[in-house]
Structure formats: structure tokens, C-alpha cells
N, C-alpha and C positions, 0 to 999 in steps of 0.2 A: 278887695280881692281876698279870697279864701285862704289863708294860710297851707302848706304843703299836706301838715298833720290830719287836715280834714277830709285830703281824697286818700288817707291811709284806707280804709275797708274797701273801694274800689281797687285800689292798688293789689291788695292783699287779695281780693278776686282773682286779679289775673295770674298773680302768682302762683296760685292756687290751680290752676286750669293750664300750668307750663308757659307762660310768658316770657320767665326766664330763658326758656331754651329760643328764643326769638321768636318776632310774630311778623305779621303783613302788615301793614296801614295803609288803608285806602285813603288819599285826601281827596277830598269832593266838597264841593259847594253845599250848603245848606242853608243858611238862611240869607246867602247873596248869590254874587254871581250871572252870570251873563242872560237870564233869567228876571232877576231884578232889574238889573241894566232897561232891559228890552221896559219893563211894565215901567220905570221910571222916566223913560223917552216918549211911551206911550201919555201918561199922566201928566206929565213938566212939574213936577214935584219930587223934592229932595226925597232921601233916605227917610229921616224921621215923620215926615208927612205920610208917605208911605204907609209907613208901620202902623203909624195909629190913627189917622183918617181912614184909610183905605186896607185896614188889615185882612179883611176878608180876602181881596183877593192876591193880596199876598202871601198870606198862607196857601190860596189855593191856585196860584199861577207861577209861586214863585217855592214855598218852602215844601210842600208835598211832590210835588215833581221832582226836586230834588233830591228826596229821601227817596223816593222810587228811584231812580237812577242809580244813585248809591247803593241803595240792595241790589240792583242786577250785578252793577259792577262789583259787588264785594261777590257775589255768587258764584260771577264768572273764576273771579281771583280765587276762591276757595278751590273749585275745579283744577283750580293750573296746579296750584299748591296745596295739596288733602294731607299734607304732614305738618300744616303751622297754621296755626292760629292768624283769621284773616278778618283784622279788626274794622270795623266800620262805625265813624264815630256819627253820623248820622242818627245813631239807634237809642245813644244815649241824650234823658231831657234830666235835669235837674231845672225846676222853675226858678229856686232860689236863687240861681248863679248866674252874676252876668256876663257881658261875653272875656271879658278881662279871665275870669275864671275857668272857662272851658280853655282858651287858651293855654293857660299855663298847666291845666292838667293832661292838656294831650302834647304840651310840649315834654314833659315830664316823662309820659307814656314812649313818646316819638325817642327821648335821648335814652332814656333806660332798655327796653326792648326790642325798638324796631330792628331789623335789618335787613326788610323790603319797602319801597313807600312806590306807591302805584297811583296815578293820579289822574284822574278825569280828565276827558277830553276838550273839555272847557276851565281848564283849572286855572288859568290864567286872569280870569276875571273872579274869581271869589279869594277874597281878603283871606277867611283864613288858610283856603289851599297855599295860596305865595307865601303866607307864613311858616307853613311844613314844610312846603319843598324849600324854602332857604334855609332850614333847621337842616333835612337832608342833606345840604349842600355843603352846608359847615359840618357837618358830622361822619363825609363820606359815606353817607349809605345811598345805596343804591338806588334809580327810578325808574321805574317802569310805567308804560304807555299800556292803556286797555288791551291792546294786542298782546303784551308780555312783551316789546322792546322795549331795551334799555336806551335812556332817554339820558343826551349829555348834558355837561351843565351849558354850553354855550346853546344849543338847542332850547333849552328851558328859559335862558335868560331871552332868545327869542322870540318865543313866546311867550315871554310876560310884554316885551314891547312890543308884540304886533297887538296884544290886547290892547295896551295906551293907545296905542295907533287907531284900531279899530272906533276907541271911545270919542276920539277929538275925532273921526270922522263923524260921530251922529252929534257932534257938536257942545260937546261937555268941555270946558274948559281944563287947562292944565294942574289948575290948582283944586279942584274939586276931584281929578283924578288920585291926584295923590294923596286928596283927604279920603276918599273910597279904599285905592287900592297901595298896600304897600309896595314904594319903590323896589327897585333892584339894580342898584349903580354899580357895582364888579366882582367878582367872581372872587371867594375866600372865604376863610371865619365867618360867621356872621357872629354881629348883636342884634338879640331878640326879643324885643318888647311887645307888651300887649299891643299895638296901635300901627307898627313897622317892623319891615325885615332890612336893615340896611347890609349887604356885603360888604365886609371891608379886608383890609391888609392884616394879616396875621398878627392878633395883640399878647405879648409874652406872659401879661398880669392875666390872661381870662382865667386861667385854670385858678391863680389865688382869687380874684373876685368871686368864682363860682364855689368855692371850698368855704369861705369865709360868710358866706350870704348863707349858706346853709348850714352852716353851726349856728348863725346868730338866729333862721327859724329854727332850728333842732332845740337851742335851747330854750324859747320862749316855750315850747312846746312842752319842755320837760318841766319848763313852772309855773306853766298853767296846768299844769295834769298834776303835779306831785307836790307844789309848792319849794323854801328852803328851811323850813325847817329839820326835816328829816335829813336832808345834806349835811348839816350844820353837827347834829347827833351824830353822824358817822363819822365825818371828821374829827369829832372828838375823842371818838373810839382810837382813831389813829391808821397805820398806813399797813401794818404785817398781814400775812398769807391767810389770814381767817378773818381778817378784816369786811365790810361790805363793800369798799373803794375797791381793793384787790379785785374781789371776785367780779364787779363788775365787769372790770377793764382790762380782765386777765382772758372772760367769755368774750368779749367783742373783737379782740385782738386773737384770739383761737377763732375766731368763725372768721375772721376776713384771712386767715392763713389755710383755713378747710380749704376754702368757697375759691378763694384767688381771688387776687384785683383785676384777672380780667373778667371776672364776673361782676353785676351790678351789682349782687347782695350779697359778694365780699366788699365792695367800695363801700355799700352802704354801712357794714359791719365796722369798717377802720372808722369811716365820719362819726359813728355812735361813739365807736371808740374815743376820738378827738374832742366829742362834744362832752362825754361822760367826763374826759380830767379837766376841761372846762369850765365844768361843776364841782368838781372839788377843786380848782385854785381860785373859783368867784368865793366857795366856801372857807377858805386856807385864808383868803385876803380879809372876810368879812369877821370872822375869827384871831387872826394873829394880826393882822396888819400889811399894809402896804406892799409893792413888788421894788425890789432896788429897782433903778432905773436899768431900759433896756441897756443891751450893750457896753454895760460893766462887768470886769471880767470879777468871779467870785473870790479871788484874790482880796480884792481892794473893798470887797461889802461887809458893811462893820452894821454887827446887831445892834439892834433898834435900841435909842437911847445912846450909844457912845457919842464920845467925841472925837473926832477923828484927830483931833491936836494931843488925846491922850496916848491914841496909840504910839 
């Protein structure tokens, strides 16, 4: 899977073109979907058979139709809405990337920007549509149906079972359903993996899992781009107001105070900021040594090398 850092120029696109001020997201089928469905009942051949025996007309029965589709619908959606940006990820092909990677850069896209998600009329049977819309679900943002109604979440979780429904009527077994299509068991939070959308009960640690997942790729990022040794030089230099540590962490914490935390690129602004002293206590520890252990109050930590029987 692609690291976050590498769909930065993409990112830095839409930023570029006002993303920040919100955009639309069409989710629509594109290389699955009730389309596929229909040409794999026709064939009696799984998914992967499909694809590569028979790719021809899977492309042309199953993922071209699709992509037209998705352009009417995103056109229509541009018309309702001519003040926001009306994203259609159909448009974009990266060959490099597998689907694990489009995943995670339109879930990216979907929690940073969105605050419309409009969803095809068959979205119920394409994998990664169920996975946007349970993104939407956990995120409160809104759904809208090709007509421009807002669409509930009981409504939707409906629709995703009369899809299962529909499928074990043309005789697909239960378990090959839910290798195709991700579940949707109730209505809350979700956790969102490449592969499922499960709903679940509101989990108090998501917000630290998600804070702490992205410092640990923010910093791989910064030393694979930068390396440590330059860290190591700063640190040396030491911590005062013309320092490089300062100025780093004095800008990232001035832009996430311009921008606001309810804006994403002041949230992004504080993470750098987090990740930036991050880098100087991996450099503080790599240089002077050890951290006392957590949870000792500074009272009781005695400089490296004491005895504590001498104090």
C-alpha cells in the first residue's frame, strides 16, 4: 500500500483548485458492481477469472459503463451544485496502484474535504461505493440520492441488504457475498479497512489510533525525505528562539492557530507540529540518552548515572 506522502501532489491539486472550502463526491461503481455481478452469473466464473480470462469484456460490459455513468452522474451533480467542486473518482487511473491504494486515497480525500457524498443508484453492490458511504456514515456527512434527496442512514443500511438479498437470490452463496461485498451489521463509527466496512459502537481510543498512525507515517516520511542526521545537528545547536527546532515548531503551531482546527490544514498544521517534536525527542534520546520512565513525576528523576541510595 502506498504510503500517505505519495498521494501528497494529488492532494496538494485539490487544494490548490479550493478543496478545502468543501467538495461533492460522487461514489459510483467502477470496476464492480451490479454490472459485474450480472456478467459473473452470466459466465459461472469468480471475480479473478473474470478479470483475467475474460478481461475484454469486462472492461467493456462492466468498467466502461461504469465510467460513463459516473460522468453523467457527476455532471448532473455539478449542475445542482456550480459553487463546489464535484469530484468523480472514476476519472482518476494510476496503473501502478492497487485497489488497497485507491482506497485509502479517496478515504483520505472523503474525511479531509468531503461534505457532500452522492451515490449511484446501484451503489449498493459496488465494494468500494459501501465503503464511502460507511466512511460518510461514521463521519456525518451527508447522502444524497441522483435526484438530490437526502438519503438516511437506515435507508442505506437497506439498501445495502436488499443488495445481499438480491445476490443469494441469483444464487451466490453467503460467504462469497461477503468476500465481494463489505458487510454493514449497525449503524455508528465505523472501522475502515481496505477489504470491509464494519459499523460498530462508538470506540473512545479511535481519535488516539488515528492521531498516532499518522505521526508514525508522517515521520517515516520525514526520514525517508530528510534522513537523521541533520536532526541530530540541530539538536546540537540546542532549543533558544533562533534555534531551527524553534522555528520549525513555532510555524506549524502559528498555522494551525491562523487556519483553526476546524479546518483540515490547520489539523494537518498541529500533526506536523506533533510530528516535528517527535523528531527532536527521537533526536534528544539518540543524542543524551534514554526517557525516565513514563509516569514518574519529575520530582523523583535523578540524572543519568546517579544512585538513587546517594541522594
Amino acid at each position: 500500500m502506498n504510503h500517505p506522502q505519495l498521494f501528497e501532489p494529488l492532494i496538494e491539486v485539490l487544494e490548490a483548485v479550493g478543496a478545502p472550502k468543501g467538495l461533492v463526491y460522487v461514489s459510483v461503481p467502477i470496476t464492480s458492481g451490479r454490472r459485474e455481478f450480472e456478467l459473473l452469473r452470466e459466465l459461472r466464473c469468480d471475480r479473478s477469472t473474470l478479470r483475467s480470462h475474460h478481461r475484454d469484456r469486462w472492461l467493456t460490459e462492466v468498467v466502461k459503463p461504469n465510467e460513463a455513468a459516473a460522468f453523467s452522474l457527476a455532471e448532473i451533480a455539478r449542475r445542482r451544485h456550480p459553487d463546489r467542486i464535484v469530484l468523480d473518482p472514476s476519472r482518476l487511473h494510476v496503473t501502478s496502484w492497487s485497489q488497497a491504494d485507491f482506497d485509502q486515497f479517496w478515504h483520505m480525500v472523503i474525511k479531509a474535504y468531503c461534505e457532500l457524498l452522492i451515490v449511484d443508484r446501484d451503489w449498493a453492490f459496488s465494494r468500494g461505493a459501501r465503503l464511502e458511504v460507511a466512511l460518510a456514515l461514521a463521519g456525518g456527512i451527508p447522502v444524497q440520492d441522483p435526484t438530490g434527496s437526502l438519503v438516511t442512514a437506515d435507508v442505506l443500511l437497506t439498501e445495502a441488504r436488499s443488495a445481499e438479498s438480491a445476490l443469494e437470490e441469483w444464487g451466490w452463496s453467503s460467504a462469497t457475498i461477503e468476500e465481494y461485498l463489505p458487510p454493514f451489521v449497525e449503524l455508528g463509527p465505523s472501522s475502515i479497512t481496505a477489504d470491509r466496512a464494519l459499523i460498530r459502537e462508538p470506540n473512545p481510543n479511535s481519535a488516539a489510533a488515528e492521531a498516532f498512525a499518522w505521526l508514525v507515517a508522517e515521520r517515516h516520511y520525514q526520514v525517508g525525505k530528510f534522513g537523521f542526521e541533520m536532526d541530530d545537528v540541530h539538536t546540537r545547536v540546542g532549543l533558544d528562539e533562533d534555534s531551527w527546532w524553534w522555528q520549525q515548531l513555532t510555524n506549524y503551531i502559528h498555522r494551525a492557530n491562523v487556519l483553526g482546527l476546524d479546518n483540515p490544514l490547520g489539523r494537518q498544521a498541529l500533526a506536523k507540529f506533533a510530528a516535528t517534536a517527535c523528531g527532536l525527542l527521537e533526536s534528544a534520546i539518540r543524542i543524551y540518552g534514554s526517557l525516565p520512565s513514563p509516569g514518574v513525576p519529575s520530582g523523583e528523576v535523578r540524572p543519568t548515572g546517579t544512585d538513587p541510595a546517594d541522594a
